[in-house]
N, C-alpha and C positions, 0 to 999 in steps of 0.2 A: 251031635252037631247039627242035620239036619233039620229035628224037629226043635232046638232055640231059635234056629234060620227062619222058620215058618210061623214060630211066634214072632218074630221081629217082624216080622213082612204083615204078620194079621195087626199088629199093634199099633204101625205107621200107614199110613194111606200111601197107597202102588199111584205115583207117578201116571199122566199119558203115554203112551208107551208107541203109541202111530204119531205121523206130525200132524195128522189132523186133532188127533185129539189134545195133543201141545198146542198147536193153534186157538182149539176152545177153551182150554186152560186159561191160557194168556187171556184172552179176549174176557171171558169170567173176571179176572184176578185185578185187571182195570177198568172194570165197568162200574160208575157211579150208583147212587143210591136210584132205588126203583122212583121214591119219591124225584128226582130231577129228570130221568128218563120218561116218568110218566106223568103229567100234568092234568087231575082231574079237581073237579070242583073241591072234595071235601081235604085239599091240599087248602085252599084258599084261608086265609085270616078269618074271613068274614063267615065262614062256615065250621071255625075251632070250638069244641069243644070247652075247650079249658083259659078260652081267648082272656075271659074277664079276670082269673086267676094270678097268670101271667102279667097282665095289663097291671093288675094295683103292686105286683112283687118288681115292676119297670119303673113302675110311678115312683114307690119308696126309694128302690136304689138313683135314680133320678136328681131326686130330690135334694137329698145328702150329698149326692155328688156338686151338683149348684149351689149350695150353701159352701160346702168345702172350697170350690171355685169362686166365688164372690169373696170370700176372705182372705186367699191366697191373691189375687186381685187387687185388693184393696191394700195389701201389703206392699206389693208394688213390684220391681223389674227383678230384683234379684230372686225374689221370692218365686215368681215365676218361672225363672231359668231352674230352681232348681226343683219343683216341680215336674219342669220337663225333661230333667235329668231322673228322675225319679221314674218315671214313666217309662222313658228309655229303658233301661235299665231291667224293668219289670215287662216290655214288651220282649227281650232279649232273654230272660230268664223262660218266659212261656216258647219260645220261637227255638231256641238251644233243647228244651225236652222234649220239643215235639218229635225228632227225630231221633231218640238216643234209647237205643238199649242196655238194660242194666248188667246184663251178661258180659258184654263185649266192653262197657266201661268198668265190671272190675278188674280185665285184664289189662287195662290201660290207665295206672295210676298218674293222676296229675293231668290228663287228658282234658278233662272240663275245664281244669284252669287253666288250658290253651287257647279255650274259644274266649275266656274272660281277657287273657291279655292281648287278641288284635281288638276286643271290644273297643278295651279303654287306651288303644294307640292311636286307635281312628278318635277316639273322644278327645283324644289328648290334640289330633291334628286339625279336627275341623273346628272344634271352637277356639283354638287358639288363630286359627285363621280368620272366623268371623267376630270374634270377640278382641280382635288384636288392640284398636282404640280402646277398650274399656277398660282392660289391662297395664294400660300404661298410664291413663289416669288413677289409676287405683292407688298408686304409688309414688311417692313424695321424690322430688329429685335428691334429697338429701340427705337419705336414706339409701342402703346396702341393698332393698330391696329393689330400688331404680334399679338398678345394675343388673342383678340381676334377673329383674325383668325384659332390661334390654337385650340381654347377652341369650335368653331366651328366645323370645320374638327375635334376632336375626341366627337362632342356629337351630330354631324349631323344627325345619321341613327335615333336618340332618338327622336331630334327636330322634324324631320320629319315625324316621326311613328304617335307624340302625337298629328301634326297638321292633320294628314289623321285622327284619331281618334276623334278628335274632330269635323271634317267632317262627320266621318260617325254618331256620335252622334246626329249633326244637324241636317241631314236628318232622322234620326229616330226622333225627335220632332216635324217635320213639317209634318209626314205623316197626310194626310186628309181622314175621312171616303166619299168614291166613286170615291179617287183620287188616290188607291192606286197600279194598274195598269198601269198607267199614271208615276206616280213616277218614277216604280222600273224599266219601261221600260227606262224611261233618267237616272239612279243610272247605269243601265249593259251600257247604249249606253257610257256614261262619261266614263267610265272604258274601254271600248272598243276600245276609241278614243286614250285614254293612251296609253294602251298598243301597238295597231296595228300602231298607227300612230306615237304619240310624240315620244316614246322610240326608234323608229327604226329610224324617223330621227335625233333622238340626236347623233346617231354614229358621224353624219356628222360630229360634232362641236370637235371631239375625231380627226376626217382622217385633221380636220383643222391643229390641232397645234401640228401635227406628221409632218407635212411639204404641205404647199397649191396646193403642186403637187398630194398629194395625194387625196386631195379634189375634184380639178377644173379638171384632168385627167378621172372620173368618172363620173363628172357629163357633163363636154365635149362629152364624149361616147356617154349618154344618150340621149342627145339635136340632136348628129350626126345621130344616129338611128332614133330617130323620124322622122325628116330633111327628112331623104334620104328613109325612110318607104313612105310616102306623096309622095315623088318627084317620085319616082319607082310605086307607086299607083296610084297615079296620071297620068300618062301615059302610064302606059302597065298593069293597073290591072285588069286582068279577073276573076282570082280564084279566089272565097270567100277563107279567110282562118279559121273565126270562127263564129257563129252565136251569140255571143256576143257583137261583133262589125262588121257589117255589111260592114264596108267600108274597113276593113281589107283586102288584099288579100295573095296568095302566092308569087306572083311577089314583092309586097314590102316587105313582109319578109324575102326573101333570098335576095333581092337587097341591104337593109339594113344592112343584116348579114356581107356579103364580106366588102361593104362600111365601117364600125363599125371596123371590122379586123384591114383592109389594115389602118383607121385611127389611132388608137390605135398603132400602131406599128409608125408611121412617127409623132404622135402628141407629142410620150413621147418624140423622140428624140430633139424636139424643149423645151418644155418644161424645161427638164432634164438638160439645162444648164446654167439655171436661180437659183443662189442660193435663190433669195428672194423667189422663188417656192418652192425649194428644201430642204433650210432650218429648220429643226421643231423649232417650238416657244415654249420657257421654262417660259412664263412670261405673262403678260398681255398688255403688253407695245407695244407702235407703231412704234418704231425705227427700221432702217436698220438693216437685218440680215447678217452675216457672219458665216461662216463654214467651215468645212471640208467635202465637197460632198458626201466623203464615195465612198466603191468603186460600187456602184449599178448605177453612175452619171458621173464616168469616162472611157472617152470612151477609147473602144477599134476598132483597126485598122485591116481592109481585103483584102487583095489583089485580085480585080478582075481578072476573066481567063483574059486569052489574046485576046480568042475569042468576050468576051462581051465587054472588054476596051477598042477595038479599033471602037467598035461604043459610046461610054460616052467620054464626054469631059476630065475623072478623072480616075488616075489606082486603085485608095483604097478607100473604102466608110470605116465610123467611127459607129458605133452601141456601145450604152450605154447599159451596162448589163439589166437596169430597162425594156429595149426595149421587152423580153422576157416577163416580168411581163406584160406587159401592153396587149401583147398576150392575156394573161388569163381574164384579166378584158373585154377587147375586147367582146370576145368569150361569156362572161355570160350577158354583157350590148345587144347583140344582140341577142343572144338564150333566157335566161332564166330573165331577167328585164323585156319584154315583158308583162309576166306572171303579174305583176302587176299591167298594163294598163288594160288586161284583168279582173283582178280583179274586180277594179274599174267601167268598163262597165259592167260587172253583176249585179255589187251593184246597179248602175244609172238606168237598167231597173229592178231590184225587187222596187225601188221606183219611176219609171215611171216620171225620170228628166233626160234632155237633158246632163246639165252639173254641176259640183257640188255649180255655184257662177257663177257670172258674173263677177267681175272685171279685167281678161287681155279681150279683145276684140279679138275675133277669137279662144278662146284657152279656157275659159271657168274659173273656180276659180283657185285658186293656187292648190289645190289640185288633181286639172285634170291635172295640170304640174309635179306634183310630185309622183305623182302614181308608175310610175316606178324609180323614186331618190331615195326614200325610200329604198324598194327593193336592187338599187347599191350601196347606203350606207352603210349598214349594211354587206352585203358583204365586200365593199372594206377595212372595218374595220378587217374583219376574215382574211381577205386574208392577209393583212398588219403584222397582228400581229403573220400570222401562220407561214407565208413563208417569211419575208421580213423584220424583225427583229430579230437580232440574240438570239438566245434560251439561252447562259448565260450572265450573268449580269455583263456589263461592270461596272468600278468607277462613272457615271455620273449618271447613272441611280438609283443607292444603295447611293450615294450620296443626291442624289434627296429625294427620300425616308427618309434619316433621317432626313432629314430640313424638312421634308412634316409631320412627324410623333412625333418627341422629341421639345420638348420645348427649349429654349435657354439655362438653367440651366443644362439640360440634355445632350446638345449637347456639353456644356462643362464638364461636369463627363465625356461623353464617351471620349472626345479630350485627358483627365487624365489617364482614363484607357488604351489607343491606346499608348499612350506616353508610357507607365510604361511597356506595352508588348514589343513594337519596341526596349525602352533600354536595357528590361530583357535578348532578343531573340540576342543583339549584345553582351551582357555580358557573355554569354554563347560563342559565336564564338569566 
């Protein structure tokens, strides 16, 4: 008995056994990569080794990836919602293994499809809340599926509560005795992923069918900052700029910043005179859009000095009011989207992972791409709706609303009552 005892003990590593030495345990066992705690030159980009390697294997997957994006684009609103459900989806599948051991989930069968069904409760809750007009145009009043669209849209918040509830019931019946640490840590990580992640990019699928300018102008920013971060780091970067990310410097942060500007200002004007861009989508449909630009999309005209004009081939440049807007998105896609990347490289060394997923090659999972989309998202959603839509409520809008809200029987009472005022109010004059 003794000497099995003393193999055991040679076989596994003896514990600290003083509390000081538990102390430098602990303090070991959350200490970041050497590389983040120590910040020396041949950390830097501009001093890698295998920089150029890397560089043409980013360039390729890059590449594909904007071609892939230009034709989902071009297809148009619905194509892109589901895209970003695709994404979703695939940011949620790398962010659920990040934390899961195999051991403890083969005692826990059906466990994984736990974190799947609050996924798609909250999918089920948030776009049916941001997508509630588009759904209702979807569907013909004289058809079954009216009906039961409407009868959805007003018992959604219900539907949804009782499927989280029965979710949360579930996992209260599968708790295991010595698993229960195990659990409650994937029950707050699930929730976590929700909240921080799906919710914030769900904006995205809201800035889509406001007008795809409002989407692709955003997420354009982001893609240019990265871009031009790299390329400025890449060649002139000396200053570290955070101990988070090591390959960060100051050189591509303020390279990026100007570059991100100066873009954002020249990209809305291209942009800005594409209706299919510009147009917001009321429906779910894939047809050509037509509109009235509105006046944030028509340009207005400048007369250059005399002294600048007679070096430009042109006496009057054209600037789209929206051009001013895109200033502002500029400005936070370079200063303060950052802030998300960063994030995310905190997160990567408290879990002492390079990247969150492999699947783009050179760029790491999709959630390493979207680290700072997110972030612009949800922004470009506030900004939209603060500064860039008008504050009272045109006929289209309140229109919207009662086909989104009143049943058919209802929409004709009210069409009776409107009737009965308009003639009352001319009987009177």
């Amino acid at each position: 008995m003794n000497v099995k005892i003393m193999e055991r003990d040679l076989q596994s590593p003896r514990s600290p056994s003083t509390p000081t030495a538990r102390a430098r345990h602990r303090r070991r066992s959350t200490e970041a990569f050497p590389d983040v705690m120590k910040l020396n030159e041949s950390d830097l980009l501009v001093n890698d080794q295998n920089k150029y390697r890397s560089m043409w294997i980013r360039t390729y997957s890059s590449v594909w990836m904007l071609l892939c994006f230009i034709l989902v684009v071009y297809l148009g609103h619905l194509y892109l919602w589901g895209m970003i459900i695709i994404i979703q989806i695939s940011m949620a599948s790398e962010l659920f293994n990040l934390l899961r051991r195999a051991h403890e989930d083969r005692r826990l069968p059906g466990f994984r499809l736990l974190n799947w069904h609050f996924f798609f409760t909250a999918m089920l809750y948030v776009y049916g809340r941001i997508l509630s007009q588009q759904i209702m145009h979807a569907v013909t009043p004289e058809k079954i599926f009216y009906k039961l669209a409407t009868s959805f849209m007003k018992y959604q918040m219900v539907i949804c509560y009782f499927l989280y509830i029965a979710g949360f019931m579930w996992f209260i019946l599968t708790l295991k005795k010595k698993m229960y640490k195990y659990q409650f840590s994937q029950y707050a990580w699930t929730h976590m992923i929700l909240i921080v992640v799906f919710t914030q990019s769900s904006f995205t699928a809201a800035n889509i069918f406001e007008g795809i300018f409002w989407f692709l102008l955003p997420a354009s920013l982001i893609a240019i900052n990265d871009v031009a971060a790299y390329i400025f780091g890449f060649f002139f970067g000396k200053t570290p700029l955070i101990k988070l990310s090591p390959k960060k410097t100051w050189e591509g942060f303020i390279g990026a910043s100007v570059a991100t500007v100066i873009s954002a200002f020249l990209l809305a004007n291209i942009l800005g005179r594409y209706q299919w861009l510009t147009c917001p989508r009321r429906d779910l449909s894939t047809s050509w859009l037509q509109c009235d630009p509105g006046p944030l999309f028509k340009p207005e005209y400048f007369v250059l000095p005399k002294w600048l004009a007679q070096w430009l081939p042109w006496d009057e440049v054209s600037v789209l009011p929206v051009q001013w807007h895109a200033l502002c998105l500029g400005l936070f896609a370079s200063v303060i989207a950052p802030f998300g990347g960063f994030f995310a490289s905190g997160f990567k060394r408290a879990f002492k992972i390079k990247d969150f997923g492999g699947s783009i090659p050179g760029h790491g999972g999709f959630t390493d791409r979207m680290d700072c989309q997110m972030v612009m998202a949800i922004f470009a959603y506030i900004y939209h709706q603060s500064f860039v839509i008008p504050q009272y409520y045109p006929v289209e809008i309140l229109l919207e609303q009662i086909l989104g809200s009143l049943t058919f029987e209802e929409q004709e009472l009210l069409l009776t009552k409107l009737k009965e005022v308009i003639d009352g109010r001319q009987f009177h004059n």
